[in-house]
C-alpha atoms as an extended CHARMM CRD file, in Angstrom:
* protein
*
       129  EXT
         1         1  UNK       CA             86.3040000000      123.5130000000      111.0910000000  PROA      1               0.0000000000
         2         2  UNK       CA             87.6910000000      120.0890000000      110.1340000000  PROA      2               0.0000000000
         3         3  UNK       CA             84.7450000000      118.8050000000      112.2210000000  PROA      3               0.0000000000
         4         4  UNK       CA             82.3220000000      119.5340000000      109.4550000000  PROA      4               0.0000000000
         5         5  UNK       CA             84.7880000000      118.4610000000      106.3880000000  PROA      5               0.0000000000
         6         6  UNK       CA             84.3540000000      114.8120000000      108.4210000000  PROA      6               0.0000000000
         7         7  UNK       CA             80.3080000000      115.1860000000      108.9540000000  PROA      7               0.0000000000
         8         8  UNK       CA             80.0890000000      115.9840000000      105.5430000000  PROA      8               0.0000000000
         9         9  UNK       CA             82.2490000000      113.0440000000      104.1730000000  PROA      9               0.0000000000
        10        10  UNK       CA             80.4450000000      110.8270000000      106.5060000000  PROA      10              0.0000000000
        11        11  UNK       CA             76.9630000000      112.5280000000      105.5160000000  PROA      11              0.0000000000
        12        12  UNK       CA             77.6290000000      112.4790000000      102.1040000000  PROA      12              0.0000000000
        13        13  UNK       CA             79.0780000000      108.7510000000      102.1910000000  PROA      13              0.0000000000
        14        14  UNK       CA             75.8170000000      108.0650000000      104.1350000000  PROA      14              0.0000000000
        15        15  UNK       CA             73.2050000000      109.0980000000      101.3470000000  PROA      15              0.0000000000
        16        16  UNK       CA             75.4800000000      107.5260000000       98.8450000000  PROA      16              0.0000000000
        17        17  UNK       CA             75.4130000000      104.3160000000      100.3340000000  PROA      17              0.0000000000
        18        18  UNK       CA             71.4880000000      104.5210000000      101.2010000000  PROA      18              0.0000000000
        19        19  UNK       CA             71.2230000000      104.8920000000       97.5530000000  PROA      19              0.0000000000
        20        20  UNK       CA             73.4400000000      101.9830000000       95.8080000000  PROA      20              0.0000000000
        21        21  UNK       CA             72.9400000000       99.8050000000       98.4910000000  PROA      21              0.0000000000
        22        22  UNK       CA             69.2120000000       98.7940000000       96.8890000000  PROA      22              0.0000000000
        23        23  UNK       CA             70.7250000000       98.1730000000       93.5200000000  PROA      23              0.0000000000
        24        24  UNK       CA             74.5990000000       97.5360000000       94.3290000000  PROA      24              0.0000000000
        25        25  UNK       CA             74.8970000000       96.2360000000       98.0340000000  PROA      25              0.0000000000
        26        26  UNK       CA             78.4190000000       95.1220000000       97.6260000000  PROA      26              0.0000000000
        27        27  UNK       CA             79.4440000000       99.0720000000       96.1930000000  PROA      27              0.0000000000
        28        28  UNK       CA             77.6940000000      100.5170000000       99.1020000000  PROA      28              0.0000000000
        29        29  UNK       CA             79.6110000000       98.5730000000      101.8130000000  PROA      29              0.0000000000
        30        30  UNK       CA             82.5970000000       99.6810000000       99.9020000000  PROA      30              0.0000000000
        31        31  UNK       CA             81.5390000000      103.0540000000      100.0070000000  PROA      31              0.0000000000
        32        32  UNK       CA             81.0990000000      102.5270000000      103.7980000000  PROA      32              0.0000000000
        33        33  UNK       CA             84.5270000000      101.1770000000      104.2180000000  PROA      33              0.0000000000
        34        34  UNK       CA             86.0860000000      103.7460000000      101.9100000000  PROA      34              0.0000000000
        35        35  UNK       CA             84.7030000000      106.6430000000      103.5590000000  PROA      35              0.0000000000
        36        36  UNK       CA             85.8080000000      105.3940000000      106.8310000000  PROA      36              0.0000000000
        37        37  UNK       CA             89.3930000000      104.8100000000      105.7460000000  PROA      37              0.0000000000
        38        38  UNK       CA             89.4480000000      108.3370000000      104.5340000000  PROA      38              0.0000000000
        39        39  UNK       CA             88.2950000000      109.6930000000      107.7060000000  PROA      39              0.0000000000
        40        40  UNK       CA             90.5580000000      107.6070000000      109.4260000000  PROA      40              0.0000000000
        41        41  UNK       CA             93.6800000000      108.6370000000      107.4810000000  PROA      41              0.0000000000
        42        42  UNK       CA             92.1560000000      112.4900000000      107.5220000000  PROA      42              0.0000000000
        43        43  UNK       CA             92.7910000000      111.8660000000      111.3710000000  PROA      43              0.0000000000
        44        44  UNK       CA             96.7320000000      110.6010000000      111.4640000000  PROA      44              0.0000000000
        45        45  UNK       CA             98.0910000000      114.2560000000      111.6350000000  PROA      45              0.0000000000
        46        46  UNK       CA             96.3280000000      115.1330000000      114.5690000000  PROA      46              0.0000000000
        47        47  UNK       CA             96.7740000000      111.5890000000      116.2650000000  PROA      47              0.0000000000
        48        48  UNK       CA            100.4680000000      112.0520000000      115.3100000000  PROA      48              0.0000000000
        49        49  UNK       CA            100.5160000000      115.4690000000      116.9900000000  PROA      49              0.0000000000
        50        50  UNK       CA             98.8000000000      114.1850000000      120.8070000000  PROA      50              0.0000000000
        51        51  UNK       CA            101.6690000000      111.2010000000      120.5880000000  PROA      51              0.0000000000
        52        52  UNK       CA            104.2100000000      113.6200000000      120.4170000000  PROA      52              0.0000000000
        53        53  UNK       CA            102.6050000000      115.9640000000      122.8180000000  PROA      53              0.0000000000
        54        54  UNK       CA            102.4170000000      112.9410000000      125.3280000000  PROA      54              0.0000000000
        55        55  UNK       CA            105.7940000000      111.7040000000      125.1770000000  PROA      55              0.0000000000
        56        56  UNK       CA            107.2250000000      115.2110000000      125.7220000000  PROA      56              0.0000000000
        57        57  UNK       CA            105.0470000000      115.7930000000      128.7760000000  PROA      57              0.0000000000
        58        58  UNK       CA            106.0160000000      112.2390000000      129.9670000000  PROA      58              0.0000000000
        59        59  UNK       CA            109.9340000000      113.3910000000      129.2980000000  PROA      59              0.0000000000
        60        60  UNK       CA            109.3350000000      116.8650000000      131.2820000000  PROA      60              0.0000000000
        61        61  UNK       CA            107.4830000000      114.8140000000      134.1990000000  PROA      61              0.0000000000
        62        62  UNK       CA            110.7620000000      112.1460000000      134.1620000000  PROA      62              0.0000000000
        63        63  UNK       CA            108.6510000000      109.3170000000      133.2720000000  PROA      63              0.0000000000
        64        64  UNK       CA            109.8300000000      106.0370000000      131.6020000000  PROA      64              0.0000000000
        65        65  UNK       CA            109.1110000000      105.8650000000      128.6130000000  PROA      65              0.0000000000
        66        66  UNK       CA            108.0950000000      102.3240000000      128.2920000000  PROA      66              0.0000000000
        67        67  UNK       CA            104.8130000000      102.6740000000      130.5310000000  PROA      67              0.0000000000
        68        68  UNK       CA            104.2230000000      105.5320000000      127.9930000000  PROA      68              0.0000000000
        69        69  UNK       CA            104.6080000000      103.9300000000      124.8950000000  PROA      69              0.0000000000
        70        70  UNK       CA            102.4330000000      100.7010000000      126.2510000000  PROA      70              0.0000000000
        71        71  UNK       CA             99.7340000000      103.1170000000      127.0880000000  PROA      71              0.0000000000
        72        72  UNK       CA             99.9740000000      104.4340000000      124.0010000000  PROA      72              0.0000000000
        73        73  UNK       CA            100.2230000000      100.9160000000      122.5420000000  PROA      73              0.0000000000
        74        74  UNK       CA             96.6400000000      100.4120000000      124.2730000000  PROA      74              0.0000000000
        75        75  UNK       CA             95.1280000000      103.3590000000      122.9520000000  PROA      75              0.0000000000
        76        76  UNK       CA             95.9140000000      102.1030000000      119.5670000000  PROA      76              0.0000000000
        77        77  UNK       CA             94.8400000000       98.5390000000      119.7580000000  PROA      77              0.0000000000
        78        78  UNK       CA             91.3950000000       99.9520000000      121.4110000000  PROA      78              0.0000000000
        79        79  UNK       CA             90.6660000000      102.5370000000      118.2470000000  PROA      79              0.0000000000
        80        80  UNK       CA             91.8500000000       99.6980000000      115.8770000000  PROA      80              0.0000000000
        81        81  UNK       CA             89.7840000000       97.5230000000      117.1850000000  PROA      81              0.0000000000
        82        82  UNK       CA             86.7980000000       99.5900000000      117.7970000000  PROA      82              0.0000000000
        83        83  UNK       CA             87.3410000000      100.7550000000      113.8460000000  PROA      83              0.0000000000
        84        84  UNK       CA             87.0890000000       97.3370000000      113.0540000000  PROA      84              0.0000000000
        85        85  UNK       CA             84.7340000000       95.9480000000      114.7990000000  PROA      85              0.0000000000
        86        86  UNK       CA             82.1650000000       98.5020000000      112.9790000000  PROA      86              0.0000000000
        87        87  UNK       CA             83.0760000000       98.1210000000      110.0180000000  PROA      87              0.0000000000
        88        88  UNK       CA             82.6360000000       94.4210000000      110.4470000000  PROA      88              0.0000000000
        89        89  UNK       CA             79.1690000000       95.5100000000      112.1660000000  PROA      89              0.0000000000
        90        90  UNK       CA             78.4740000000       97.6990000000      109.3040000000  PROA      90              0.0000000000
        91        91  UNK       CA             78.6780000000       94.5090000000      107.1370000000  PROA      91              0.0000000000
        92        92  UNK       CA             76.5860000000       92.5750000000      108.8610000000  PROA      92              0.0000000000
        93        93  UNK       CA             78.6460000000       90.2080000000      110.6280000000  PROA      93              0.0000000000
        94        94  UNK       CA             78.1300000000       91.3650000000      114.1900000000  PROA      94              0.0000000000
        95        95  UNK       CA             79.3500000000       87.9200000000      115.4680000000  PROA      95              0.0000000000
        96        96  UNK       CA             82.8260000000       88.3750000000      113.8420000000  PROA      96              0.0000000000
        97        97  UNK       CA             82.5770000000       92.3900000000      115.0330000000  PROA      97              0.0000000000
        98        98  UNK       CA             82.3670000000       90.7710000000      118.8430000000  PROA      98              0.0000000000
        99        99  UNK       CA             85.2820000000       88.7180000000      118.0320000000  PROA      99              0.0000000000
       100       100  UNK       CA             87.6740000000       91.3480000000      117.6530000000  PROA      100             0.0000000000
       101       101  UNK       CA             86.1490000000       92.8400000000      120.2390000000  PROA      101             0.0000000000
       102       102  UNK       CA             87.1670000000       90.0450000000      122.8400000000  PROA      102             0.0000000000
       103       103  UNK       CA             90.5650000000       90.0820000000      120.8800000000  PROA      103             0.0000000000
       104       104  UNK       CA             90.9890000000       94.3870000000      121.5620000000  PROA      104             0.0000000000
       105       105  UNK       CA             90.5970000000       93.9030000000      125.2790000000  PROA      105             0.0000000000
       106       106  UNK       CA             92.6120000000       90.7290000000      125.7430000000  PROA      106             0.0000000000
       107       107  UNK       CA             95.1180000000       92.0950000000      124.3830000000  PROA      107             0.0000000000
       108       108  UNK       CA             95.2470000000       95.0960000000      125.9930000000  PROA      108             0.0000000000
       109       109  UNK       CA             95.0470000000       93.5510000000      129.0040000000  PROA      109             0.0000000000
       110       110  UNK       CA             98.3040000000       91.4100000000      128.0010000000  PROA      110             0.0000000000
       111       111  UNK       CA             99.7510000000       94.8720000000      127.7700000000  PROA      111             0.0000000000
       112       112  UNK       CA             98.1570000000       96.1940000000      130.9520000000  PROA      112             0.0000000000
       113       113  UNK       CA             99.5340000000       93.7920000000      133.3400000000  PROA      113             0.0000000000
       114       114  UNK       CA            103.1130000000       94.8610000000      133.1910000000  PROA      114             0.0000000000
       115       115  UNK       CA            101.8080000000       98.0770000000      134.4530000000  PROA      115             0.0000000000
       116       116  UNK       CA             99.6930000000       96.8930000000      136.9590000000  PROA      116             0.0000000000
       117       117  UNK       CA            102.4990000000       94.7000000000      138.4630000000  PROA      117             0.0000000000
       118       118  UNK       CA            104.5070000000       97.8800000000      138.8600000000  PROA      118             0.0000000000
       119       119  UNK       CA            102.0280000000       99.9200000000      140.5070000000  PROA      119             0.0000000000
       120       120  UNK       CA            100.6600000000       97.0090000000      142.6850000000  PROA      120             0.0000000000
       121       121  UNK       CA            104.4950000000       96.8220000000      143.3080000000  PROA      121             0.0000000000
       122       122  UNK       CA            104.9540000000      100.7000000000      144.5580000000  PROA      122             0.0000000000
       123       123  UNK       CA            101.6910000000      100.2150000000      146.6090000000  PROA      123             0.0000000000
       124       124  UNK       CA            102.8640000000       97.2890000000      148.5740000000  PROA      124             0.0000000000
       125       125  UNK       CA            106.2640000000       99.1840000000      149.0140000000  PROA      125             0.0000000000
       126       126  UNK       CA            104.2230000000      101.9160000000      150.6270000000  PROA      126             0.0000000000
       127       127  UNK       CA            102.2120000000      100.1200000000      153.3030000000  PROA      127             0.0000000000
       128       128  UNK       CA            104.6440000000       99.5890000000      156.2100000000  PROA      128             0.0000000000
       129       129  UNK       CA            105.5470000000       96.0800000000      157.0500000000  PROA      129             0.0000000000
């Protein structure tokens, strides 16, 4: 039931804010912020848990473990930046939230074209010449 520990943070965080933020605007983004943080950090067990999961399945299936940790790599930048980019929505700034937007996917796609050389690589090694 950790599910509804998080909705009710969120919820709670929620009404909180919708009530400073017409006297304190400033404590209400912080709230905002805050509350996500916590949520986030609530989170880092169980994100923990799938990367360890992952890289032993990856060790049973005799994979390298470099294309495993860049995937993983990926993953991260994608929820970092996603986590940002709202809370730089949530602020008001949307054009700065669309900034690290375009900075999440270029760099995963930095990261993504090792990868795609290799399989591009095993493809072309498949076709007969």
């Amino acid at each position: 039931m950790e599910i509804v520990q998080i909705v009710g943070l969120g919820l709670i965080a929620t009404f909180l804010s919708l009530i400073v933020k017409e006297q304190k605007p400033t404590f209400a983004f912080m709230i905002v912020v805050f509350s996500g943080c916590v949520i986030f950090l609530y989170l880092i067990d169980q994100i923990y848990d799938i990367i360890r999961m992952i890289e032993k399945i990856a060790v049973n299936a005799n994979v390298n473990m470099v294309y495993v940790e860049t995937i993983l790599k990926i993953i991260g930048i994608a929820y970092i930046a996603e986590f940002g980019a709202q809370l730089t929505k949530d602020a008001g700034q949307v054009a700065i939230a669309s900034k690290i937007e375009l900075a999440g996917k270029i760099l995963i796609l930095v990261m993504a074209v090792p990868i795609l050389t290799v399989i591009i690589e095993t493809i072309l090694g498949l076709i007969p010449s």
